[in-house]
C-alpha positions as a printed NumPy array, in Angstrom:
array([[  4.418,  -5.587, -20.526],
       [  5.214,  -2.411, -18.496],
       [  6.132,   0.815, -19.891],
       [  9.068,   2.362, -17.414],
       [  7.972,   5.46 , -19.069],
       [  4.578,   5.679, -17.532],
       [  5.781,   5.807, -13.982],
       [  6.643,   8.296, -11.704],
       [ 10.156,   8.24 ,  -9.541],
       [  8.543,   7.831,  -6.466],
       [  6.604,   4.886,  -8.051],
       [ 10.574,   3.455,  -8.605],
       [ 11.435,   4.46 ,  -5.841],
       [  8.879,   2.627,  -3.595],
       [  8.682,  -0.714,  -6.003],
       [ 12.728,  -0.775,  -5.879],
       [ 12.919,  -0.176,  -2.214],
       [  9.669,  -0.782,  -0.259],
       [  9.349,   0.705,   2.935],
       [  7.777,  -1.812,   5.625],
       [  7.425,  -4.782,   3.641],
       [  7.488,  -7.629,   5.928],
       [  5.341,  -9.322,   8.916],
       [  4.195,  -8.336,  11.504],
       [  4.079, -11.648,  13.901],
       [  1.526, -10.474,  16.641],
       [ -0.215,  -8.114,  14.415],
       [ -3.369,  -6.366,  16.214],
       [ -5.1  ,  -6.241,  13.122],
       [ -4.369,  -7.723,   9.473],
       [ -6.119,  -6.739,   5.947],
       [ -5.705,  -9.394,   2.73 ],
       [ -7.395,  -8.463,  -0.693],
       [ -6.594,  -9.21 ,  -3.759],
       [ -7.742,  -8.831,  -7.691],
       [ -8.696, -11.705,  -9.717],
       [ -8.211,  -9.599, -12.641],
       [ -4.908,  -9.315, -12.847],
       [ -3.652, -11.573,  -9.837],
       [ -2.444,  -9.21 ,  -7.046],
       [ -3.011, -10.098,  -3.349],
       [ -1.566,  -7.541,  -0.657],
       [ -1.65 ,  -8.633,   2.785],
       [ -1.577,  -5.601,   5.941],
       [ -0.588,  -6.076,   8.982],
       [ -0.918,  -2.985,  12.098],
       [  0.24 ,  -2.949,  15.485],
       [ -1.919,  -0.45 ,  17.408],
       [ -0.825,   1.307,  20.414],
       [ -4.248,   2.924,  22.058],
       [ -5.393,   4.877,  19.091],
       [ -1.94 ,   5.173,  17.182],
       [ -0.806,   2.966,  14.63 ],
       [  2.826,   1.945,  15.933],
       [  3.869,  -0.338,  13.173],
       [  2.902,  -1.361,   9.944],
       [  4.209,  -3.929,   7.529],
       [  2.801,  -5.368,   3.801],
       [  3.209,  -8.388,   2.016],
       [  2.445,  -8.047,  -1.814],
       [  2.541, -10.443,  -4.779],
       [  2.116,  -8.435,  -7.97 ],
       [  3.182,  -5.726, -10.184],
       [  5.485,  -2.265,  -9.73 ],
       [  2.578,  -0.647,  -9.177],
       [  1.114,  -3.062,  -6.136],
       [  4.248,  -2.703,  -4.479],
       [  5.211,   0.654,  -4.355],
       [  0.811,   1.27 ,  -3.828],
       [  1.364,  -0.474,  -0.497],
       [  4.51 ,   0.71 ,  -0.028],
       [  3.241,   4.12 ,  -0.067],
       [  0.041,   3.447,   2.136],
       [  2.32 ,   2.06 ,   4.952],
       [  4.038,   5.276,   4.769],
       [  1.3  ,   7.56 ,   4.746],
       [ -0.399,   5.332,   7.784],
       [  2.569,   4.713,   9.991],
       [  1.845,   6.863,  13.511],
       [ -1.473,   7.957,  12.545],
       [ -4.266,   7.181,  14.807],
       [ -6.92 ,   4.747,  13.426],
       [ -9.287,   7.729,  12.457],
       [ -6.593,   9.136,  10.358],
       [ -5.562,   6.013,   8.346],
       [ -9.285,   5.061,   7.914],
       [ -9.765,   7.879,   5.887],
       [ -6.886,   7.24 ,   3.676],
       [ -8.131,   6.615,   0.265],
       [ -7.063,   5.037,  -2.874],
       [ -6.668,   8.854,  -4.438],
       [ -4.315,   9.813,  -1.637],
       [ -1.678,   6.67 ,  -2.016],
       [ -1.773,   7.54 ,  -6.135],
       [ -1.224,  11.321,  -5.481],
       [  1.503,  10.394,  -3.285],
       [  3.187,   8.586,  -5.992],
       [  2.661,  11.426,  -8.522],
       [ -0.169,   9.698,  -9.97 ],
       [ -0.359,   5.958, -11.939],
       [ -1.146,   5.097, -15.127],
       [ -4.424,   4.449, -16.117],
       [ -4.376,   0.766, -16.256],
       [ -2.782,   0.729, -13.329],
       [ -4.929,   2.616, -11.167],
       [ -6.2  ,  -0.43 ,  -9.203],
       [ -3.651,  -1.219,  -7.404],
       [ -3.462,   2.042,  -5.249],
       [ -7.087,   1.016,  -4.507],
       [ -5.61 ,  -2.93 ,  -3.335],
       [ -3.672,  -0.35 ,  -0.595],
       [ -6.488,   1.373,   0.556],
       [ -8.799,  -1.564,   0.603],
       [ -6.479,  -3.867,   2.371],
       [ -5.961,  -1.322,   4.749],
       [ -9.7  ,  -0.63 ,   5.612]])
């Protein structure tokens, strides 16, 4: 089970109200990974304008710390150009959420993955 204690407030935050979670219908471009390990699958979708990323939506079926991971990559993607989110890593979405626990560490690299 889950400590509450071991999470930030912007891992709350973002698992208790996601920012683009959804589809995106006539997505340009669409990422799915998941971990066998512990059973989380995150689904991407981006619509592209040119070079810039216009929209972005996610789809996850796991934990707190799935969620609010790919809750925070949408955020730190959304209106970047393509360059810019490529180089988004899996150290960038958990610094963003003031760091995960340990054990939990994975699932900011789920975001980053299914975004690449």
């Amino acid at each position: 089970m889950e400590s509450n204690c071991d999470y930030t407030k912007a891992v709350f935050d973002h698992f208790q109200n996601p920012r683009n979670m959804g589809e995106i219908e006539d997505a340009d471009g669409v990422g799915t990974v998941g971990n066998p390990s512990c059973g989380d699958v995150l689904k991407v979708m981006l619509k592209v304008d040119g070079d810039k990323i216009e929209d972005v939506k996610f789809q996850t079926f796991g934990c707190a710390a799935a969620i609010a991971s790919s809750s925070m990559m949408t955020t730190l993607v959304k209106g970047k150009s393509l360059g810019e989110a490529k180089k988004v890593t899996n150290k960038d979405v958990a610094a963003a959420l003031g760091q995960l626990p340990p054990i939990k560490v994975h699932c900011s690299n789920l975001a980053a993955d299914a975004l690449q």
